[in-house]
N, C-alpha and C positions, 0 to 999 in steps of 0.2 A: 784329791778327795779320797778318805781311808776308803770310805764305800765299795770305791770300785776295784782301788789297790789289794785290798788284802780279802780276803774271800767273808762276809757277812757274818756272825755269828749269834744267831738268833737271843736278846736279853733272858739271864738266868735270874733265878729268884735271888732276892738281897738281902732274905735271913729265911728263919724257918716257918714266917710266915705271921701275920698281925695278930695285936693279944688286946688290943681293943673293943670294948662293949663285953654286954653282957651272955653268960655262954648260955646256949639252946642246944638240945639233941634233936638229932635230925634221923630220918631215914634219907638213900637217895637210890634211884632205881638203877645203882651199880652193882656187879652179881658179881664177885669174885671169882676170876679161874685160875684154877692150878694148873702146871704144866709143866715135866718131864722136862727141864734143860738138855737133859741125855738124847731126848727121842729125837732121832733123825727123821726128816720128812723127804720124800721120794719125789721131785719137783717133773712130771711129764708135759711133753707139751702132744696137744691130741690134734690130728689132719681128720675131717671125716667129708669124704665126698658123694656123692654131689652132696653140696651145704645144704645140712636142713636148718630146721629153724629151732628154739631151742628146745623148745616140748619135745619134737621129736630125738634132738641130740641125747638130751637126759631119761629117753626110753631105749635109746641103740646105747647108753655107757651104763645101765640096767640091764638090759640085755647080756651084754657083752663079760660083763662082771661075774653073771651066773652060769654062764657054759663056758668058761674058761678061768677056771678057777686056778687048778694049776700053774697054768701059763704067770697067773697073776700074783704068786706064791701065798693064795689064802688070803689076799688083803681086799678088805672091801675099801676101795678110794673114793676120796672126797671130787667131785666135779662143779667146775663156777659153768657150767650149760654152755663153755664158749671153745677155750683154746688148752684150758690150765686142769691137769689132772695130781691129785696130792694122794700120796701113800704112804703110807706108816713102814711097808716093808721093800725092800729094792724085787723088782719084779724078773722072771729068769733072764731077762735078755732087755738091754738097753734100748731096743730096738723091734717093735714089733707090729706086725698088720694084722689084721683080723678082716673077715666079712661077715659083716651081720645082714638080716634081711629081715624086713618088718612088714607086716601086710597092711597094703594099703590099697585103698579101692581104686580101678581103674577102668577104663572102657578102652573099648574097641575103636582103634585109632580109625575109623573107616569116614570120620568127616573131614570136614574140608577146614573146619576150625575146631582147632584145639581148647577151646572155651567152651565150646557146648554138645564136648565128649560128656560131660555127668550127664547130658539129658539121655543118653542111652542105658540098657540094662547091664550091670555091674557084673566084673567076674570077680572076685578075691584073686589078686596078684599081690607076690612079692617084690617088694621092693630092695634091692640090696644096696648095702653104704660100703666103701674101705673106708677102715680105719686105720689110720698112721700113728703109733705112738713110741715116742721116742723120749730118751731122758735129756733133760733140760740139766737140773742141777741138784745137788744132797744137801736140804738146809740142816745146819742145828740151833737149840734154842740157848748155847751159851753166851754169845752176843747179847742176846734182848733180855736174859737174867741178868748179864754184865749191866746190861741199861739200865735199868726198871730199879736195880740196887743199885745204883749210883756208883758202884764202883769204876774204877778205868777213869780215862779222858773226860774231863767236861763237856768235849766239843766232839766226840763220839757223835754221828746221826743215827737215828731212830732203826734196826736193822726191821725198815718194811718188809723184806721176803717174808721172812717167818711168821711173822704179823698175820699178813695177809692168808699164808697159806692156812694159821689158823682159823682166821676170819672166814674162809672156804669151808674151812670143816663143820663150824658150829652150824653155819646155814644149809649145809647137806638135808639134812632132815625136813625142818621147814619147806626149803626148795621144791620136795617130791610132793608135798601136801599144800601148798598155798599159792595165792598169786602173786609173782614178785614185782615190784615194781619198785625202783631205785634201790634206796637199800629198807624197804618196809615189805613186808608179806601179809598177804590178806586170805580170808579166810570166811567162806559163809557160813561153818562152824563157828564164827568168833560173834551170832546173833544175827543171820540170816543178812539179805540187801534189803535196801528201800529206798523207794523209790524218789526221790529225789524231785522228777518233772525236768521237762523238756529234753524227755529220752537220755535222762542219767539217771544212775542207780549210785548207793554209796554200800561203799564196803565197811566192815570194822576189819584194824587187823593191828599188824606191830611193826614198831621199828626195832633192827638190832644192829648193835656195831660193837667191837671188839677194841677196844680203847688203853693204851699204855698208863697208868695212874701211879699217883705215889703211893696206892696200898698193893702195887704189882698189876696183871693184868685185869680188866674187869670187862664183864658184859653189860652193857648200855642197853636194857630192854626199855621201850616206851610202845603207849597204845596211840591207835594214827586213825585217822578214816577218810577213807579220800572217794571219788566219783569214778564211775565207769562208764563207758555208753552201753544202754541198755541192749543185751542179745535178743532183737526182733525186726520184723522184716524190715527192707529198709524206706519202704512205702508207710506202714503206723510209726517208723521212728521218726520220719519229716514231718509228718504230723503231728506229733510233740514236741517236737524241736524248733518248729518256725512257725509263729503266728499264724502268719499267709496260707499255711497249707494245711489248716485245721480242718478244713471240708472236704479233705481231697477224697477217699474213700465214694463224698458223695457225686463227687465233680469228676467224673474217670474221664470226661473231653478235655480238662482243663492245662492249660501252654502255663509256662514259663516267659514273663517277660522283662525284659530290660535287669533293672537289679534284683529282681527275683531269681535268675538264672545265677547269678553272682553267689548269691546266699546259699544256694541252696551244695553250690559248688565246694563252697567256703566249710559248711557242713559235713561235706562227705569225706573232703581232701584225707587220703592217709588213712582212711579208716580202712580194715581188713575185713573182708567178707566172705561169702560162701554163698551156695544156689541153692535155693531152704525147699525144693521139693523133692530135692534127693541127700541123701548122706552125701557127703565127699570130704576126702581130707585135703582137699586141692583147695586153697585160700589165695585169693587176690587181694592187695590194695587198690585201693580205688585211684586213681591218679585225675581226674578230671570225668567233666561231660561233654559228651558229644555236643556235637554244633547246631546239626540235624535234629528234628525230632524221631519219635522211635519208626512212627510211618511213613518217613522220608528217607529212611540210612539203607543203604546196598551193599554188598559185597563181594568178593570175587572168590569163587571157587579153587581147588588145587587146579583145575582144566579152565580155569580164566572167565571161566561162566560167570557172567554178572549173576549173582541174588539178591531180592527182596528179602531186608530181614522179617517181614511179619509173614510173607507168604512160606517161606524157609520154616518158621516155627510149625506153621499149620500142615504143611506138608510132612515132616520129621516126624513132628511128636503132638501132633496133632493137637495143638493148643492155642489159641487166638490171646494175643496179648490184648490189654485192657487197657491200658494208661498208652494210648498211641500219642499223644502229643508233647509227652514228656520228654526229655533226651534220654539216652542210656546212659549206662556206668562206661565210664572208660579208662580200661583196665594198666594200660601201656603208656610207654611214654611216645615209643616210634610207632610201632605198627597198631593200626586197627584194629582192638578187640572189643566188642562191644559186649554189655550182659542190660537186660531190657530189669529194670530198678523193682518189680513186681516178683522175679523171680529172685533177690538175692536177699541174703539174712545180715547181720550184723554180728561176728563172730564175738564170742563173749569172752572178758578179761582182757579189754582195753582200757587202759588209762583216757577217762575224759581229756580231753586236751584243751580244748575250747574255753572261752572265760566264760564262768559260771556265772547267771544272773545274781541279783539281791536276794530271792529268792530261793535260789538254791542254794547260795552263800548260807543265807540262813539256817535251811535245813541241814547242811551237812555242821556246822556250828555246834548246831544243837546234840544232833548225836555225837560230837568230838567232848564235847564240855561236859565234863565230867568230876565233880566236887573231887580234894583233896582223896577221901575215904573211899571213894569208887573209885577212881582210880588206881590208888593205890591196889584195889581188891584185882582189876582189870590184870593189871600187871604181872601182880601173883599169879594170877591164872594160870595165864600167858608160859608162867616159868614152871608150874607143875602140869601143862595140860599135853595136851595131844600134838598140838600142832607146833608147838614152841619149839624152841632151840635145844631143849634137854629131851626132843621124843625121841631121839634115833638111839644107836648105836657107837653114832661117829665118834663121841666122846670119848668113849672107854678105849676104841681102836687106837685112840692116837693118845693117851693116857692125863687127858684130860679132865679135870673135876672141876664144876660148873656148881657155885653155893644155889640155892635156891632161897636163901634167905638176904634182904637189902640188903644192903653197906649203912651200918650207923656210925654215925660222925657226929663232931659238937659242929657246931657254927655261932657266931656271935651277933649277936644283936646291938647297931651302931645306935649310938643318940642322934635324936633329929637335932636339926641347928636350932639357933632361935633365929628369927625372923625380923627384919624391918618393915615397916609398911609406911604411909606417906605423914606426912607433918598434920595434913587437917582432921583428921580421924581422934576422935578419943583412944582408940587403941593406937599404939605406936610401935609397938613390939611384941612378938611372943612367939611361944614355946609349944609347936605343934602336939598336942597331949595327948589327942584320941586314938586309939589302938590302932584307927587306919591312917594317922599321922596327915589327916584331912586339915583344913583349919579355914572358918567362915571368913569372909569380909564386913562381917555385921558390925557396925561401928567403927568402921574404918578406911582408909582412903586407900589407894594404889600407891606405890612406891612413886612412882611419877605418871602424875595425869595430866593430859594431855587438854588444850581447845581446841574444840572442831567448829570454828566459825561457821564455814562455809562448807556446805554439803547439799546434796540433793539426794533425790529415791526415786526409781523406777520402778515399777509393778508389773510382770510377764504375768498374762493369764489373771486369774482367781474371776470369782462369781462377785454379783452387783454386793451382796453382802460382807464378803471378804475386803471387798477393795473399800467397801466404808469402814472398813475397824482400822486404815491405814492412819490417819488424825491422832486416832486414842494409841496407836504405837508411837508413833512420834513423840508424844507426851510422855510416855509412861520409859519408852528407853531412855530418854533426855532428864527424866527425874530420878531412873536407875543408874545413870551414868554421875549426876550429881552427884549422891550417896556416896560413890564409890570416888568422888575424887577428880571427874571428867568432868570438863565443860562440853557437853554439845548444847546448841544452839537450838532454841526451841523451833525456831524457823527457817526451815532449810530457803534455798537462794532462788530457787522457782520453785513452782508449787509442782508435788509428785505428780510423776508422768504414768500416765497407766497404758502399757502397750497389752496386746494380744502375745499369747505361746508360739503362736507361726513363727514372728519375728526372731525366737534363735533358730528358727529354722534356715534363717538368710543370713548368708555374714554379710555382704553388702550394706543392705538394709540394718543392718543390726549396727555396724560401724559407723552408717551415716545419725541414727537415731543417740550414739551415745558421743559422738563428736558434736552435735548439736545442745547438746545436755552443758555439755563441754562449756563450750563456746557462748549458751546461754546464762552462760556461771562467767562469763568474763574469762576464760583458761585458767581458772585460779581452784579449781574443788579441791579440797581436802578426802572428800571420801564421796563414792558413791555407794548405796544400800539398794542394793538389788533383791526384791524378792517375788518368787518364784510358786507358779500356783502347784509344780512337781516337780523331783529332779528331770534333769534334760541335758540332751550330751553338748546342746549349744552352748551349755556353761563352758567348756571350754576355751571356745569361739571367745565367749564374755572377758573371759579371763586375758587373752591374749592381745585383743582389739585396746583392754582398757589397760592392759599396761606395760604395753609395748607398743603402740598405735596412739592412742590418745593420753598418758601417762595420768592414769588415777587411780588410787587404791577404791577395793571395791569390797564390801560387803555382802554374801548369799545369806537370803535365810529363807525359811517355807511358811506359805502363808498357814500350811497344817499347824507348825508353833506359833503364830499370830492370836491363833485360835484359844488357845490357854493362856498364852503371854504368863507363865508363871515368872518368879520374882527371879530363880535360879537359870530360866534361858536369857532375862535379858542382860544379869551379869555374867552369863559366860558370852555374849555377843559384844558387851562393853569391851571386857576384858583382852576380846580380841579387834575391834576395832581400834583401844588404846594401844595395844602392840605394833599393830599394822602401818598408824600412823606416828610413832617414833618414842612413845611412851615405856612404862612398864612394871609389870606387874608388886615385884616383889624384891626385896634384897638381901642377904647375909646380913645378921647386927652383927656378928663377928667375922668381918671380912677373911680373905682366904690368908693374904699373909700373918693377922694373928692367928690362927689356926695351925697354920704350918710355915711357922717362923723359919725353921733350919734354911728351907729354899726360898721360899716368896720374901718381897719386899713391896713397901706401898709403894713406894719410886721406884722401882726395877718392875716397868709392866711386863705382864705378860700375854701373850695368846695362846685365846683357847680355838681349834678349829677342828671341823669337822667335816666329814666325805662321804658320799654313797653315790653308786649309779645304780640307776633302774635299770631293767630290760624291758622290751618288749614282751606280749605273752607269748605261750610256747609256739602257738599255730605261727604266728608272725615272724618270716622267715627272710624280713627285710629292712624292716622301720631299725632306725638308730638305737643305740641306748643312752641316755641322758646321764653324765654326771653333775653334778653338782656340790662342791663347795663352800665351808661358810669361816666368819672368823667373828671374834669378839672384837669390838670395839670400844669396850670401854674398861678402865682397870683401877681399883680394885673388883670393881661389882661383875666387872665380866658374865652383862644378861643383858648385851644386845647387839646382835649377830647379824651382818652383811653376806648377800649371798654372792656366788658365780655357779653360773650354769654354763654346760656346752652339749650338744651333740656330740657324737661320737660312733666309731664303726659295731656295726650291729654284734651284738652280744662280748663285745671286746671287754675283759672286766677291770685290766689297769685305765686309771685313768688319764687319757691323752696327754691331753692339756693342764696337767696339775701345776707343773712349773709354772706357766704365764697365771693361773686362775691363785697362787701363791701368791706370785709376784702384786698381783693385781692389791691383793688383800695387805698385804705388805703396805703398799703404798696408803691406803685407804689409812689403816690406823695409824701412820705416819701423820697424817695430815689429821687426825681427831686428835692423838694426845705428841706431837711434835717430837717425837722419839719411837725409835723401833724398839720392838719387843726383846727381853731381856732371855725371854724362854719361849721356844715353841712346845703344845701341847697339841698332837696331834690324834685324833679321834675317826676310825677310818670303819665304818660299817660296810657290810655285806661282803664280805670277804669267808669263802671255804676256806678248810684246814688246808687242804692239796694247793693252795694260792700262796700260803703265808708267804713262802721265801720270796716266790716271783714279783709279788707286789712289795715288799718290805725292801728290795733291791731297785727295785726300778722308779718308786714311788720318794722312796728315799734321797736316792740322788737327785729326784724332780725338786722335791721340796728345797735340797741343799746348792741346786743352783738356780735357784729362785732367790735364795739367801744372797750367793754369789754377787747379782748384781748389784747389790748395792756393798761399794767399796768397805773391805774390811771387816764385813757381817758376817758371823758365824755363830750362830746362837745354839745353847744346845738343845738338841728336839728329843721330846719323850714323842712313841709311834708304837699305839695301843689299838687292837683289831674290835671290835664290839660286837660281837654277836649274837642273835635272838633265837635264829636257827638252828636250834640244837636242842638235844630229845634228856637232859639231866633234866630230874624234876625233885623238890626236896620235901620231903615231908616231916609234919613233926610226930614226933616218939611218942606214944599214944604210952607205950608199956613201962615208960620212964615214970619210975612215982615220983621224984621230984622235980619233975614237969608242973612250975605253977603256973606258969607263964601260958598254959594252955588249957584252959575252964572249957575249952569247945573244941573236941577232939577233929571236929571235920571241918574246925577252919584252914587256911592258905597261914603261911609261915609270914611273920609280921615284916614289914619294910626295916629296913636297914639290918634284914638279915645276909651276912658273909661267911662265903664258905672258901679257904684259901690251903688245906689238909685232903688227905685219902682220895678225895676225888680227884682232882687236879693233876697239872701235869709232872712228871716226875723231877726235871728239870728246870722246868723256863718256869716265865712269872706272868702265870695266871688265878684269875679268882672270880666266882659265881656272887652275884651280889642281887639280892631281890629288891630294889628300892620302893616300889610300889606296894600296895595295898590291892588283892586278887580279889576282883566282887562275883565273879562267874570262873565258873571250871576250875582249874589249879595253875598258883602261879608258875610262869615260867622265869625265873631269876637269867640275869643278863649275864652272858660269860665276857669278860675282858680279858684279854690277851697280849701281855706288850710283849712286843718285837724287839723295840729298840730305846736305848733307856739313860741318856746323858744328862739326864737331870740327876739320877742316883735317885728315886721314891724308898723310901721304905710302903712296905707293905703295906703298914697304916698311914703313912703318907697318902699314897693312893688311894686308898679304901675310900679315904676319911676325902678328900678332894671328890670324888667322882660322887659322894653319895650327897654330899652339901650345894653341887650344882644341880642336881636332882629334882633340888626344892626350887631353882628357880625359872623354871618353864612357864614361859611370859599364857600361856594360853589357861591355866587351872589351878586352883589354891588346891595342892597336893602333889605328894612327889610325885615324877614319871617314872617310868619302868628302864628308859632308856638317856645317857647323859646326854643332856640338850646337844649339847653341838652337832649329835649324830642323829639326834631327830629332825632337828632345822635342817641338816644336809638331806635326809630323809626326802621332809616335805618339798624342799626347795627343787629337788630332783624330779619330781612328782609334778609339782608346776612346770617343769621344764618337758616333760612327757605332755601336757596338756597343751603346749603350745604347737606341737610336732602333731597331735593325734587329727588333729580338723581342720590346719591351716592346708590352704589349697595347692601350696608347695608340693603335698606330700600325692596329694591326689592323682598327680601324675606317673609319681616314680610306682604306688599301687597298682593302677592298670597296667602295668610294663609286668606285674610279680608274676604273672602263670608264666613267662618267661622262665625257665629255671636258668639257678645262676649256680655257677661253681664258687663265685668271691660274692660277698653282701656286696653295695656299691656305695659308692662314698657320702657319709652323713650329708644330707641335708643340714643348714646351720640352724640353729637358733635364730625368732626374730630377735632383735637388739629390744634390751630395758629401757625405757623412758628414763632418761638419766635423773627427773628428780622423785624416781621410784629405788635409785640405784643404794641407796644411804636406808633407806626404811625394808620393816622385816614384812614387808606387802606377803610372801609367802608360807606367812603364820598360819 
């Protein structure tokens, strides 16, 4: 296998890039930087003991910078807060220590524990640090001019050092004035916090990064706004935080029981604190709750003397705690250090970590979303203001020039396909026309519509009124389904079930009520339509009983849209019922191989497939991550996609099992069109830049000996990354006067605009593609990335394939943002997260998690698919 033999060499572009569609000027929030190939950068590496943390490190290399200047021959150096010190000039001595000393408040070690030294009176003491600094290595930036101009080697890698240590420099400034968190800085200068609810607050601020491009190097500024837990005590912040303890202020007897101790635990884990009725720069994390409540906990003296911790306060510091029924904070992971939850604050410029409600989803949305032209204005700011990447000095030091005005570039505007739609329709074909390249189903059928004989409906919850408009949905989906091309059945197989909300409270019961439903139906239902008087997390439960337990495709919907029944929800509920159960929406009239004759052929099938794994959220420091899987099965139309899901080791991001979840698919469309695919097309989301190679080596060979097993196969594979996550944003040219194509200077940049020049990468073969139509904030265009490239694409080959399956997303008459196969892997992996999140499997290995572990422990599996769910796209 070359793969493994000869060392990878990531796919280069295959001309200078597509000349297809019509051209658009664009702005995009890349900031050109110049840079001195000459200037030598000073690579230190910094020891400073005892470890502080990093605020404090970047007030001791502050410090340290301005009394010893000399020593540091006049250079003011760039610091990442950690290990890596960068200087413009060689400093006297390769080798050098310092002792700084920074005042920090302390007490009088005269108790017996060391946690509730701040409850005494403070002396100002010096603290002092060494400092170890030593030279690492002299970058130059002739290399990465060498790169950037394509001169030298094609297969030259990216010279990171210099990169980086520039990437260091630009954030120096920002660093000293903002909050950093990943690689985004925030900033209450950037329009103050708000408040959010359930003791989060949202920041505005920026993302920046430092990016190699074919117009040389540029700054990637975007605006970000992300959650923090709010800085207040940590008694009003459980009270915003958890339902259950909204009254506590007025209930100061009030215990913690059973899963309430849990929650409340769950809350605090990890958060950093401090004892809010004195100054201190002494900060704890929280690592757990006592067992005890606060007027049951003792302790032992340095003389072995048992104490009471409530008599201990009252004696000391003369202060009676209040919440005696509560547990403490508990600060340690070994030894006993307890801090009573009344006395301690919630240090501020933490990253929320926790999953944020609907609610606060919402709110922080709101403030992120921000039309084309505000943003744009945001970002300007950002690049002229105070806090931004051009406030310092560091620039000029290391002879850096930073444009302050965008990167204007063209980008081209693709044509939409035309369109097939189904045989009974007066309309049979057309020509997506509207500027958001939308297009109705009004007079026209589905590409293929499906009959749902046999069906039934369950009702969780709704009021005596709700559940009588159940009859006139029945009617009015069934005649919306008509319309559209579907047979459902006016009369489901028993008449609807109307259960109570408790029931997803119980999976038992929940299991036995829908195997009964089942079984009431003869074992034969085509679909069941579940609807729901509110979301509820038993939907999970639902999901996984009915199609892995009892194999039936299932339908949610909320009795709140019952309510309107407009004519637009119940063809987007058709539309996805006909998916789900083997139908589908829409076709190519010009299939792919007339479109791109040179490669395709009608009799040379091919596959399209696609990949994502989920994680768990941040807090979850245990549960599995789900990959999942998908392929086309049908060819030329390739718009109906078979899933594979798997478990997998927590937060692992190659996918384990790719080979066999291949091979699987391999087989599948073997057995739909009696021949193996002529071309793999492989589609692989969620993938960082820092992964390409790892994943494109390992993932490669998985997929190539998944080929292996069947004698003699060796197909060639195109292996394209698809990414959302990323901060380029395109805007159009407002100042361009022949700009016709824009009568609305503060719309989103039309679908099928591509940008594949200046931005992009210097070498390989990527390209920004906006396919969708942006109705809120500004679009974000999908970046692709191929890796690896044996089909030979041209530019426009690609472009023009990826933007045509766009249109066929079995779920909405309009293009998606992202090429189906990697949204079907998307969702498919999502459902594979939901079957993990409730099943009672999991509930065990949970209680085991305060356990800390040094290895995650090995995935729990997936339940098994109802094999005749296994052929349908159930997870539409």
């Amino acid at each position: 296998m070359s793969a493994t033999t000869q060392s990878l060499v990531v796919a280069r572009r295959p001309d200078s890039g597509g000349v297809e569609g019509s051209v658009i000027t664009l702005l995009a929030n890349h900031f050109p930087v110049q840079f001195d190939s000459s200037q030598r950068i000073f690579h230190y590496n910094v020891e400073i003991s005892p470890n502080p943390s990093r605020e404090v490190a970047r007030m001791i290399k502050q410090k340290l910078v301005k009394e010893n200047s000399a020593v540091l021959s006049g250079a003011l150096p760039a610091y990442d807060g950690r290990k890596s010190l960068y200087s413009p000039v060689e400093f006297q001595k390769d080798r050098l220590e310092f002792y700084v000393s920074l005042p920090i408040p302390t007490t009088k070690s005269s108790l017996p524990f060391g946690e509730f030294n701040f409850l005494q009176e403070k002396h100002q003491q010096l603290k002092l640090f060494r400092i170890n600094i030593k030279l690492v290595s002299k970058l130059d930036g002739k290399e990465l001019s060498r790169y950037l101009s394509k001169e030298g080697d094609d297969w030259i890698p990216l010279p990171q050092d210099y990169l980086h240590a520039l990437d260091v420099v630009l954030r120096e400034s920002p660093m000293e004035r903002c909050l950093p968190v990943g690689r985004s800085l925030y900033s209450s200068s950037m329009g103050g916090t708000k408040e959010i609810g359930g003791g989060a607050v949202a920041l505005r601020g920026f993302f920046q990064s430092l990016r190699p491009t074919q117009q040389g190097l540029a700054l990637n500024v975007d605006f970000s706004v992300t959650a923090f837990h709010e800085s207040i005590g940590v008694i009003p912040y459980l009270q915003k935080r958890l339902e259950f303890l909204r009254d506590l202020p007025q209930r100061k007897k009030r215990s913690l029981v059973g899963e309430e101790r849990k929650e409340v635990e769950k809350a605090l884990k990890n958060i950093r604190i401090f004892v809010c009725h004195r100054e201190t720069v002494q900060r704890y994390r929280v690592f757990g709750l006592t067992e005890e409540a606060t007027e049951n906990l003792w302790f032992s003296d340095r003389d072995g003397k048992n104490l009471r911790l409530l008599n201990y306060f009252k004696d000391h510091y003369n202060y009676d705690i209040q919440f005696r029924n509560l547990p403490c904070l508990q600060i340690s992971r070994s030894k006993p250090c307890y801090l009573p939850m009344e006395l301690c604050m919630i240090c501020e410029g933490q990253k929320f970590l926790g999953k944020l409600s609907d609610d606060q989803t919402a709110r922080i949305l709101k403030m992120g979303c921000q039309r084309p032209k505000e943003r744009k204005a945001i970002i300007d700011g950002v690049m002229r203001g105070s806090v931004g990447p051009t406030s310092g000095s560091q620039g000029r030091e290391f002879k850096l020039h930073i444009s302050r005005e965008m990167t204007r570039l063209s980008g081209r505007i693709l044509q939409p396909p035309k369109l097939r739609l189904g045989d009974g329709g007066h309309v049979r074909d057309l020509i997506p026309s509207r500027h958001d390249c939308q297009w109705n189903l009004l007079d026209s059928h589905v590409f293929e519509g499906t009959r749902i004989q046999r069906w039934a409906l369950i009702s969780f919850g709704g009021t005596l009124d709700q559940k009588s408009s159940i009859p006139k949905f029945i009617n009015q989906l069934s005649q919306r389904c008509e319309q559209l091309g579907i047979f459902l059945n006016k009369n489901t197989m028993i008449k609807p079930q109307y259960e109570p909300t408790q029931v997803l409270n119980n999976v038992s019961l929940l299991e036995s009520k829908l195997k009964k439903i089942h079984s009431a139906a003869s074992n034969n239902l085509q679909l069941l339509i579940c609807v729901m008087e509110k979301k509820h997390k038993g939907y999970a439960d639902l999901k996984r009983i009915a199609e892995t337990s009892v194999g039936v495709v299932t339908q949610c919907c909320l009795y709140l849209n019952l309510g309107k029944l407009s004519s637009q929800f119940l063809a987007n509920l058709a539309l996805k019922i006909n998916a789900k159960v083997g139908g589908c929406t829409v076709a190519l009239y010009n299939s792919l191989p007339s479109q791109i004759p040179r490669l395709l052929r009608s009799n040379e099938p091919v596959i399209f497939m696609g990949a994502d794994v989920t994680h768990p959220h941040p807090l979850d420091d245990i549960s599995p991550s789900v990959a999942a899987v998908v392929g086309s099965m049908n060819w030329p139309a390739a718009n109906k996609y078979v899933s594979r899901m798997r478990s997998q080791t927590h937060r692992q991001e190659i996918i384990q099992d790719l080979g066999e979840m291949v091979k699987e698919l391999l087989d599948d469309f073997y057995q739909e069109l009696n021949e193996l695919p002529k071309r793999i097309i492989f589609f692989r989301d969620g993938v960082s830049e820092t992964q390409f190679y790892k994943v494109l080596k390992e993932e490669l060979q998985a997929i190539r000996e998944a080929c292996s097993r069947f004698p003699g196969y060796r197909p060639p594979i195109t292996f394209a990354v698809v990414q959302k996550r990323h901060h380029t944003r395109l805007f159009p040219n407002e100042t361009d006067p022949s700009s016709t194509q824009n009568q609305f200077s503060d719309e989103n940049i039309p679908p099928g605009t591509v940008v594949d020049t200046v931005i992009t990468h210097p070498r390989e073969f990527d390209f920004y593609l906006c396919s969708h139509w942006g109705v809120k904030g500004t679009s974000r265009p999908t970046h692709y990335h191929v890796l690896w490239d044996e089909n030979q694409f041209t530019s426009d080959e690609l472009q023009k394939l990826v933007y045509n399956l766009c249109y066929t997303f079995v779920r909405c008459t309009k293009p998606v943002s992202l090429v189906p196969p990697a949204y079907y892997a998307h969702l498919a992996a999502y459902r594979g997260r939901l079957y993990l999140e409730r099943s009672e499997c999991m509930a065990s290995i949970r209680n085991a998690s305060t356990i800390s572990r040094a290895a995650p422990p090995k995935a729990a599996p997936l339940p098994k698919l109802s094999e005749n769910l296994k052929k349908l796209m159930f997870y539409c």
